[in-house]
VEXVOBA-816846 format. One record per residue (C-alpha): x negated, y negated, z negated. Coordinates in steps of 0.05 Angstrom, whole numbers, plus 32768, in hexadecimal, padded with zeros to 4 digits. Layout:
// VEXVOBA-816846
XYZ...
// end
This chain:
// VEXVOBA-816846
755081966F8A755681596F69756981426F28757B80EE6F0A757380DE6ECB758E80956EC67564807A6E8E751B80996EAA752480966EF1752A80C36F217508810B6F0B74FB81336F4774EB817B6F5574D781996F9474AA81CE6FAB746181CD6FCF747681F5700A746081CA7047741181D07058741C8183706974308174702B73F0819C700E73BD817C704473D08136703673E181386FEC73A081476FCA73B581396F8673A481676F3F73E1818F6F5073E381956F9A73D681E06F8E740D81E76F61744F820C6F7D747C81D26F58746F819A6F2F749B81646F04749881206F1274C780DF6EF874CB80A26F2A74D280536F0B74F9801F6F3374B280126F6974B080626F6974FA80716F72750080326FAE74D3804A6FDA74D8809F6FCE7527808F6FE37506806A702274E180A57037751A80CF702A754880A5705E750C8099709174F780E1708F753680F970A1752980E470ED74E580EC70EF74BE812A71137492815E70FC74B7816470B67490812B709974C4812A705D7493814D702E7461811F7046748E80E47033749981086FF2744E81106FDF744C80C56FF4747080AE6FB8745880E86F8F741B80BD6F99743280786F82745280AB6F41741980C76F2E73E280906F3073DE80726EE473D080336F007417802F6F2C7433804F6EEC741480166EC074357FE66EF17473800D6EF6747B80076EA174757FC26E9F74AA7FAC6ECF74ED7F9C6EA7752D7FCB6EC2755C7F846EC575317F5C6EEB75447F1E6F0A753D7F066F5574F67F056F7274DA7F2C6F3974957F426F5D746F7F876F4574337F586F50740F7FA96F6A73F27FB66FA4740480056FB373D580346FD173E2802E702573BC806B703B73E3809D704174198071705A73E38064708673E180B6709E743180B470A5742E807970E07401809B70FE742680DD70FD745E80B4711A743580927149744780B37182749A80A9717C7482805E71647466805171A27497807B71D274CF804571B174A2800771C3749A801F721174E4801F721974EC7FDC71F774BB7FBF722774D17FE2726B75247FCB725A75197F8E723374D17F65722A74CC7F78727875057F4B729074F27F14726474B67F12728874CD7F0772C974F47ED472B874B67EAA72A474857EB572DA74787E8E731174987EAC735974537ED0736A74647EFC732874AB7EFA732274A87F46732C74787F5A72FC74897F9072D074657FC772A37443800172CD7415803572A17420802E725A73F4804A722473E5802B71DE73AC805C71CA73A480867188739D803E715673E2803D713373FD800B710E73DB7FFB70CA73F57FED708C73C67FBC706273F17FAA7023742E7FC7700074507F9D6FCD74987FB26FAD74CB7F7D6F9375067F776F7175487F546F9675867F396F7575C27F0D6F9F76037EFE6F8E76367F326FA876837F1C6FB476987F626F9E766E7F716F60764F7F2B6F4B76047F456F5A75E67F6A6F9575A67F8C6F75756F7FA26FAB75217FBD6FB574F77F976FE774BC7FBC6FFE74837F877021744E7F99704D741F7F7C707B74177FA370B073EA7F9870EF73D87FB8712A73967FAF714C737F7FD87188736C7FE471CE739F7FF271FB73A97FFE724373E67FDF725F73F17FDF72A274147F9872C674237F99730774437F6E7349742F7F67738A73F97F29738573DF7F4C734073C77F86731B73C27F6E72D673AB7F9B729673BB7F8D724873707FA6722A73797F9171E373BC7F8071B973BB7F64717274007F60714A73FE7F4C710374337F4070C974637F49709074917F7A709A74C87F80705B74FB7FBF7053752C7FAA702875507FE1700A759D7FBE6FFA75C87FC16FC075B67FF96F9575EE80376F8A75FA805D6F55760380996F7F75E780B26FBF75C980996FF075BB806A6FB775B880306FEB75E68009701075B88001704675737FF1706075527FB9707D75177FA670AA75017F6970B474C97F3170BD74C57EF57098749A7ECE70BD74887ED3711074547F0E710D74137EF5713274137F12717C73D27F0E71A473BB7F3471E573857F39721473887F3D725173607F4D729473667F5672DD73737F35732573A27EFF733C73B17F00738D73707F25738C734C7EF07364732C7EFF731C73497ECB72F9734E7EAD72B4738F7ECA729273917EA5725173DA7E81726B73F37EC7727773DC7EE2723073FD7EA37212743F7EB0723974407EFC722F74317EEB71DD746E7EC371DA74977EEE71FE748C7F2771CC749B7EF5719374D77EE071AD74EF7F2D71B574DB7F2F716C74F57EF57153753C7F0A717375417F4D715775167F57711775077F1670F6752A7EE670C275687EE070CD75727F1370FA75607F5670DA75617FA670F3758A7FCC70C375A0801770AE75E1801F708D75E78051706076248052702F7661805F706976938061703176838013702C76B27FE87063768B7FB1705876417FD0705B76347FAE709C763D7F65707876167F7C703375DE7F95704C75D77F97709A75CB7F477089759B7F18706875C27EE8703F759E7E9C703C757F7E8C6FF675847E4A700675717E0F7029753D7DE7703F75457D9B704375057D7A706875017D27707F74C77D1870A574AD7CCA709774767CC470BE74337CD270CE73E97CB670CC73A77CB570ED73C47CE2712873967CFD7159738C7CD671A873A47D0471D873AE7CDA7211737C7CB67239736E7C6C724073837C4B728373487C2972A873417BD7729C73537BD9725173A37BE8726473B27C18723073847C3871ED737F7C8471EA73BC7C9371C773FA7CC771BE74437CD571C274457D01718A74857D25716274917D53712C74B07D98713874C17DB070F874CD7E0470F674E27E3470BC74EA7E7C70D375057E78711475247E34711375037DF8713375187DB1713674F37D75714F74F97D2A714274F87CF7717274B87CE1719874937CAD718A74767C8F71BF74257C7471C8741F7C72717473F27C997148740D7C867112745B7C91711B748E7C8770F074D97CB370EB75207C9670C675387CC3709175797CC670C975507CD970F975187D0770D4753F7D3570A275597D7770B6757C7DB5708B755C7E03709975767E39707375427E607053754F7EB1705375127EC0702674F67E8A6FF974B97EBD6FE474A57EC2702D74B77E8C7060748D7E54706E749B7E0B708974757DEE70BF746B7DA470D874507DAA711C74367D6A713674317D5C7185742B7D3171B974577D3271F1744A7D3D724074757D2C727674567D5C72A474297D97728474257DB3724074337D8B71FE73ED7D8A71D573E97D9F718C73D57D60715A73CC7D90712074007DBC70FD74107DBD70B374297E00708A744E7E00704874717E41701B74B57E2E701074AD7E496FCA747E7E096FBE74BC7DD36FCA74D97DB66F9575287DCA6F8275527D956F8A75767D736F5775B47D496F4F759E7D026F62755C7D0D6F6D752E7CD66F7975127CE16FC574CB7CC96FB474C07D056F8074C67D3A6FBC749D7D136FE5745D7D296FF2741E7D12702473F57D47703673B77D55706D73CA7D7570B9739A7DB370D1737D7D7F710573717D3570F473A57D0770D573DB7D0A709874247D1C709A745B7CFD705F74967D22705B74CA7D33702274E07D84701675107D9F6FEB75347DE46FDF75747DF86FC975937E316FAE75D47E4C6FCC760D7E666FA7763F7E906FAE76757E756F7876B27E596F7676A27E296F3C76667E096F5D768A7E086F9F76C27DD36F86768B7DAD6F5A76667DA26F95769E7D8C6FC076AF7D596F8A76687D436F8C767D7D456FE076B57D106FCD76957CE96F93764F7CDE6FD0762E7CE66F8F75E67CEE6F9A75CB7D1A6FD776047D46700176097D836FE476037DB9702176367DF2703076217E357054765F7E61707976537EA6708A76827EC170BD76837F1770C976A47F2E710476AC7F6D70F576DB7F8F712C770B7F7F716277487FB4716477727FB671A077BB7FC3719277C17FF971C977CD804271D77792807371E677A4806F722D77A180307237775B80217215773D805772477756802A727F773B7FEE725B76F68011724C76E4802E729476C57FF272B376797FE2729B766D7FB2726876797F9A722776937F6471FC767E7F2871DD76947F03719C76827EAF71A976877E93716B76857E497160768A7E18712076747DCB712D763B7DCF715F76207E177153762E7E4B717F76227E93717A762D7ECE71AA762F7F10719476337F5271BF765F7F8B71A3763D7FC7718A7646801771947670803871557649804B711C763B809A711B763A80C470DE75FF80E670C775E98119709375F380FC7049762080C5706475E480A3708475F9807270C675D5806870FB75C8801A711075F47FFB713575DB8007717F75E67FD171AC76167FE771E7760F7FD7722F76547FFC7237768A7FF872127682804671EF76CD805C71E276BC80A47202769980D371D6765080C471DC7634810371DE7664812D7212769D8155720076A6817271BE7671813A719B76AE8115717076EC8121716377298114717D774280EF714476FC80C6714376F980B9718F774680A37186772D806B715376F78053717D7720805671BE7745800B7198770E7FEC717776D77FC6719476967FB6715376717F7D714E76577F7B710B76317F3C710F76317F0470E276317EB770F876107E9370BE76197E4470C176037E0770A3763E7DD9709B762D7D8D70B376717D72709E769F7D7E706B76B57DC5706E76FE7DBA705D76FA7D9B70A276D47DCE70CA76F27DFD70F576CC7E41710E76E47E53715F76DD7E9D717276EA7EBB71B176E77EFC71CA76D97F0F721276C97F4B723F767D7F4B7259767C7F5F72AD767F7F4172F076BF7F1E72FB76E37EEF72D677257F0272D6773C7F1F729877057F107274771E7EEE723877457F247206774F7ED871D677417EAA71AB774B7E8B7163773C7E58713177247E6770EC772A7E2B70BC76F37E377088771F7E0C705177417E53704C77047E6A701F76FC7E2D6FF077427E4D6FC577337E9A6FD9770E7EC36FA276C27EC06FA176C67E956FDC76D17ECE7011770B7EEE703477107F2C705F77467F20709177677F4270CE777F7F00710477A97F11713F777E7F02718177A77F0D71BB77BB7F5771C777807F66719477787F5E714C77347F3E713777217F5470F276EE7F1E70C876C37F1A708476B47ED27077769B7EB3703A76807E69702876477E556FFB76317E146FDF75F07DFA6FC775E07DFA6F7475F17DBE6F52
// end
């Protein structure tokens, strides 16, 4: 059983019963039949994380989970570092610890087995696909044959705990846990590629870095968390090795392990890093969980102008007879997260040179602890592979916050590339803000042109689309395969998301992520008897989304104008479109907190929408 006391903690009791729990738990008390134990904030964060994980894990590794944070409890120097963090903390405020990994360590490894059973599937229906589509004919039907990733699991090599705080339209602050780790995994492997001109083996795979759970707005009640987050910060590091025959030649591979690398990032970056995040909802009594915490609001943004560059390296040859100097066509591709821009190229200079028109570009920044900003120099090929001039990483956290009128020399800074040469450049960061005071003193500065254009942020949630017809008639409309699809557009962004199965309940109100549907699922998903009539009935008219299109506006947004359409995924084309609206985002500048939750007629459907608008601090 356990027991809260709100002042202490959370004071928990449970028995010894489970050898596990004995074998892997070796503390002064491990023969003990019960023992009393009071979890802080770091303690109480990651306990409630192993309560929710171990709920669908195998082999009953709850007590295991338990004995885990039992651990971090019991350890006077985690309790040393526990006592000194303040209960009202403010955003960002970092346990500056580094917990104990080991026998998070053992509980991978237990897992191991289900871990990798979930990454064969993901290659064989998606990384498999996106393979074929970039190999040359002779492998365009190369896919995955044996698959076996050894006994190495995934290692955990640092654990850090932070404390979270964003602004919340509903209760003015969002407070959350952030659990860090860097996590790599480094083994031998023996993956099997094969097509008819090849037989092709993955020896040796190396993945590396920063996974975050992010456990969302604290509850005072169970399941004490509106949901749970995964994500990465930052592109993890993906290397392979690789070794066989090509058209029964041994060949160098080193293209296909480059290829293969960024095909795995790219399946990463789409699913599981900044901004797109894998979340578990918890709280089903909130509506709006999937906007809270199945996102990751911006902090901020980024505001970079690249001026120009020195001492670049030659890249390109010389022509015979003195007719050109060894020289390049180099430009900048600037990245934060997974956003790139580039600037125009330059061409035949080393030393080139960008208008502030023409070199400054907006990113918004998810995490302002974590992401980084690159400056990627290169120089441009017609006909094979651009070459790398040198590269230049910075921590957003290091930019200066921008001020009202602030003079553009004291953000510029010149500084070394990883190569040869020097880059100058000008980066600043800016908070966003969700408040209706700031918004209209920043559109005034929008009017007065007073100093630098203050930047506004829309976030639109589709939540659901709800067909205003009988049961009957939504079977009809449901038999044929496929689903539908929400385009959303607002100046020259577009977004298009794919509707999602219904959420299902679990034990303690816990939900299940939103799966992603190949079929529209309106028929009860596990045969008959599985939901209820009155459930099915529900989910018979309603088609969820729950996806958020976030937006940097480029204009002014009492001008801008967000376009969605909804249409039906298949073959033919007729019928497709179920319709179409406008949302004018001048609608949030009067509404309260700057966000509205709205039901719009769309066709014969009803199309219900969060949105909310944000505005830099000034």
């Amino acid at each position: 059983m356990i027991h809260f006391v709100p002042k202490r903690g959370l004071r928990c009791f449970f028995c010894c019963e489970s050898r596990q729990l004995t074998k892997t738990f070796q503390g002064p008390a491990a023969n003990q039949q019960s023992q009393h134990l009071t979890l802080g904030p770091r303690q109480l964060s990651l306990t409630l994380l192993s309560f929710v994980l171990a709920s669908a894990l195998p082999r009953n590794l709850l007590s295991f989970l338990v004995a885990f944070g039992v651990f971090l409890s019991t350890s006077p120097r985690r309790r040393e570092a526990r006592e000194a963090i303040p209960i009202d903390g403010s955003n960002a405020e970092s346990t500056g610890d580094v917990a104990e990994v080991s026998l998070l360590n053992i509980a991978v490894q237990e897992m191991w087995p289900e871990i990798t059973s979930f990454i064969r599937t993901v290659l064989k229906e998606t990384v498999e696909e996106a393979i074929q589509t970039r190999m040359p004919w002779f492998l365009s039907s190369l896919g995955f044959g044996r698959i076996s990733f050894g006994d190495a699991a995934l290692k955990v090599e640092e654990l850090n705990v932070e404390r979270l705080a964003q602004e919340s339209y509903k209760d003015g602050e969002m407070r959350s846990f952030k659990v860090s780790s860097l996590v790599a995994w480094d083994a031998d492997v023996d993956v099997a590629l094969t097509a008819p001109f090849a037989a092709i083996s993955a020896e040796h795979v190396l993945v590396k870095g920063r996974l975050d759970v992010c456990l969302q707005q604290i509850l005072p009640r169970p399941p004490f968390f509106t949901g749970i987050t995964f994500y990465f910060a930052e592109l993890p590091t993906v290397q392979l090795t690789l070794d066989g025959t090509l058209m029964g030649l041994r060949v160098s591979l080193l293209w296909l392990e480059k290829i293969l690398a960024e095909i795995i990032q790219k399946q990463l970056a789409e699913q599981i890093v900044l901004p797109a995040v894998a979340a578990v909802l918890l709280d089903v009594t909130n509506d709006d969980a999937w906007f809270e915490a199945g996102n990751m609001f911006p902090e901020g943004i980024c505001t970079v102008v690249v001026l120009q560059a020195e001492d670049l390296a030659a890249k390109d040859l010389a022509l015979p007879f003195g007719l050109s100097q060894p020289s390049s066509d180099p430009y900048c591709e600037v990245t934060l997260g997974t956003s790139h821009w580039r600037t125009p190229v330059r061409p035949q200079n080393l030393n080139p040179k960008w208008l502030p028109a023409e070199g400054t570009r907006q990113f918004l920044v998810h995490s302002r602890s974590e992401q980084q900003l690159q400056l990627h120099f290169y120089d441009e090929n017609p006909y094979t592979e651009d070459v790398s001039l040198g590269y230049l990483s910075l921590p957003v956290s290091e930019l200066p916050a921008e001020v009202i009128n602030m003079e553009p020399t004291l953000a510029t800074r010149r500084m070394a590339l990883s190569q040869q040469g020097f880059v100058t450049f000008s980066g600043t960061w800016s908070e966003l803000k969700l408040d209706e005071t700031n918004l209209r003193r920043q559109l005034r500065r929008l009017d007065e042109r007073c100093g630098r254009r203050p930047a506004f942020v829309v976030l639109i949630g589709i939540d659901s689309c709800i067909f205003m017809e009988g049961k009957e008639e939504a079977r009809a409309r449901a038999k044929p395969r496929g689903s539908y699809f929400c385009k959303t557009t607002c100046e020259e962004h577009e977004e298009t998301y794919r509707s999602r199965s219904a959420r299902k309940k679990g034990r303690y109100g816990a939900t299940a992520w939103w799966r992603r549907s190949t079929v529209v699922d309106v028929g009860r998903p596990g045969g008959p008897g599985s939901e209820s009539d009155e459930e099915e009935e529900v989910e018979d008219n309603t088609v969820h989304f729950q996806a958020t299109f976030t937006h940097l506006i480029q204009g002014d947004p009492r001008s801008a104008v967000c376009h969605l359409k909804i249409e039906r995924g298949g073959a033919l084309p007729v019928g497709k479109e179920v319709g179409q609206l406008d949302f004018p985002i001048y609608r949030l500048i009067s509404a309260q907190a700057n966000t509205t939750k709205v039901v719009l007629p769309l066709g014969t459907a009803k199309l219900s929408l969060l949105a909310q608008l944000r505005a830099t601090a000034g």
